[in-house]
C-alpha positions in Angstrom: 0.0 0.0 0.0 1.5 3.4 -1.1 1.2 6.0 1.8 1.5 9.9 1.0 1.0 12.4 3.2 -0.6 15.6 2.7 -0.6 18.3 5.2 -1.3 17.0 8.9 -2.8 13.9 7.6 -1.6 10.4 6.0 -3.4 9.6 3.0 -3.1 6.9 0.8 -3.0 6.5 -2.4 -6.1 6.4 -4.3 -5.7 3.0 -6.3 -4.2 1.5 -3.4 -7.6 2.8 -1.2 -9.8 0.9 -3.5 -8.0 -2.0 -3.7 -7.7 -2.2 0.1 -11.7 -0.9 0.4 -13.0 -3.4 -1.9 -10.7 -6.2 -0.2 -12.5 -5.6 3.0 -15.7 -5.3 1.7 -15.6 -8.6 0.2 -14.5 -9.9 3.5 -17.2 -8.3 5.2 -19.9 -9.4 2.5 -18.2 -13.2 3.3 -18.8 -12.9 7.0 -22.2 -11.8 6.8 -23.1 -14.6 4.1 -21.6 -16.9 6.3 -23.3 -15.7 9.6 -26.8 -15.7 7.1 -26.4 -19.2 7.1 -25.3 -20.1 10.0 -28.7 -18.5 10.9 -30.8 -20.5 8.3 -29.4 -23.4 10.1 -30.3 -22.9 13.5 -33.6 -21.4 12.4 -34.0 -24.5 10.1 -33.8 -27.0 13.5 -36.6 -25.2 14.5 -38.9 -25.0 11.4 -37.2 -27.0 8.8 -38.0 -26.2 5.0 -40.8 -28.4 3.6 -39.9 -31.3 1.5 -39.5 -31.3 -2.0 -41.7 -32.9 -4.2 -45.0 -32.7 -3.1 -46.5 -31.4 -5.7 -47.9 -33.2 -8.6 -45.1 -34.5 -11.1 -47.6 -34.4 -13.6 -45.9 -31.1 -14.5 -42.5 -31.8 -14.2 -42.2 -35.7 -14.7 -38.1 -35.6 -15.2 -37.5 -32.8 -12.6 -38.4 -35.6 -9.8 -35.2 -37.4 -11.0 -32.9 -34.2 -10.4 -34.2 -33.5 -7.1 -32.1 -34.7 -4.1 -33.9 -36.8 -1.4 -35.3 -34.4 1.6 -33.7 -36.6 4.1 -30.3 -36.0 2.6 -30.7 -32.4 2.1 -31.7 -32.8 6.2 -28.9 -34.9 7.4 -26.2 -32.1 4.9 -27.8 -29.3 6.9 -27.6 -31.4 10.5 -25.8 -29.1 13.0 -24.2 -32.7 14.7 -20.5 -32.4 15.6 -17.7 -31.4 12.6 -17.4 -34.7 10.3 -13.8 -36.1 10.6 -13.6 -36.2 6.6 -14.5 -32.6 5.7 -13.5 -32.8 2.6 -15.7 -35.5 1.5 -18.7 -33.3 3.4 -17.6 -30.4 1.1 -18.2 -32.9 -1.9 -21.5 -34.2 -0.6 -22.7 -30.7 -0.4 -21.2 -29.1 -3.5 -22.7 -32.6 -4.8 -26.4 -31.6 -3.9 -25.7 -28.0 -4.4 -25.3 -29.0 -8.3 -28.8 -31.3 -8.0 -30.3 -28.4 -6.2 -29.3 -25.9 -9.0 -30.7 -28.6 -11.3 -33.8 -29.0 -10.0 -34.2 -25.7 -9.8 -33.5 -24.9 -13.5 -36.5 -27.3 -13.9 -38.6 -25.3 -11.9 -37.8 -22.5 -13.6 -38.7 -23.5 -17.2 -41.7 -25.1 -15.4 -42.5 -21.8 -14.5 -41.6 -20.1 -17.8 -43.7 -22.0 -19.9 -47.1 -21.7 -17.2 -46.6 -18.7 -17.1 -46.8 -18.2 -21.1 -49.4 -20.6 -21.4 -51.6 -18.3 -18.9 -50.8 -15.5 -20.9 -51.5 -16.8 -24.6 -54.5 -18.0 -22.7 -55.8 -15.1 -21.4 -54.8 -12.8 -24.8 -56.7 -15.4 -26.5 -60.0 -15.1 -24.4 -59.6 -11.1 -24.6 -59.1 -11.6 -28.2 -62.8 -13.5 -28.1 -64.8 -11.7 -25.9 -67.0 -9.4 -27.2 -65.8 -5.7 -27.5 -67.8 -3.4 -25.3 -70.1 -1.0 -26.1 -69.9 -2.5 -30.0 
């Protein structure tokens, strides 16, 4: 880090401040992600999410096959002791991150295309009806 100084005061330099700024902002934007989830898990012992799949796979008949198990999604998230091999519990989760982002890429298309669907739909009935005062 360059330092100057100018009058009574140190200054620094001004590429040297950013870097050093946005260095500490991204550790402080880590810390708070990090203390987010430690939140989510305590808060998660208490009222954990609701399991997926329950809805009709009617919709989505291959997105059941990317969606991870809710009892291993439960038992990743378990606040038990540290697991001796934490690298392998880094895999695991990374693992059912990927099935997660997966399944929710599903979802989303899912969505997408109900979503059009309604909207043709209802274009198509105001396209029908009768125009008032005709």
């Amino acid at each position: 880090m360059i330092v100057t100084r100018t009058g009574d005061t140190v200054g620094l330099d001004s590429a040297a401040t950013r870097r050093a700024v946005r260095a500490e902002r991204a550790s402080v934007t880590r810390w708070r992600r990090l203390l987010r989830a430690r939140l989510d898990l305590l808060v998660a012992t208490y009222a954990p999410p609701e399991r997926l799949g329950e809805m009709g796979w009617d919709v989505l008949p291959q997105a059941q096959l990317a969606a991870p198990d809710t009892d291993e999604l439960r038992a990743a998230i378990d606040n038990s002791p540290a697991e001796a091999d934490r690298v392998g519990a880094m895999r695991r989760l990374r693992d059912l991150d990927r099935r997660l982002a997966g399944y929710a890429t599903e979802l989303d298309a899912a969505l997408d295309a109900t979503t059009e669907a309604l909207v043709m739909r209802l274009v198509a009935d105001e396209l029908d009806a009768p125009m008032n005062g005709s």
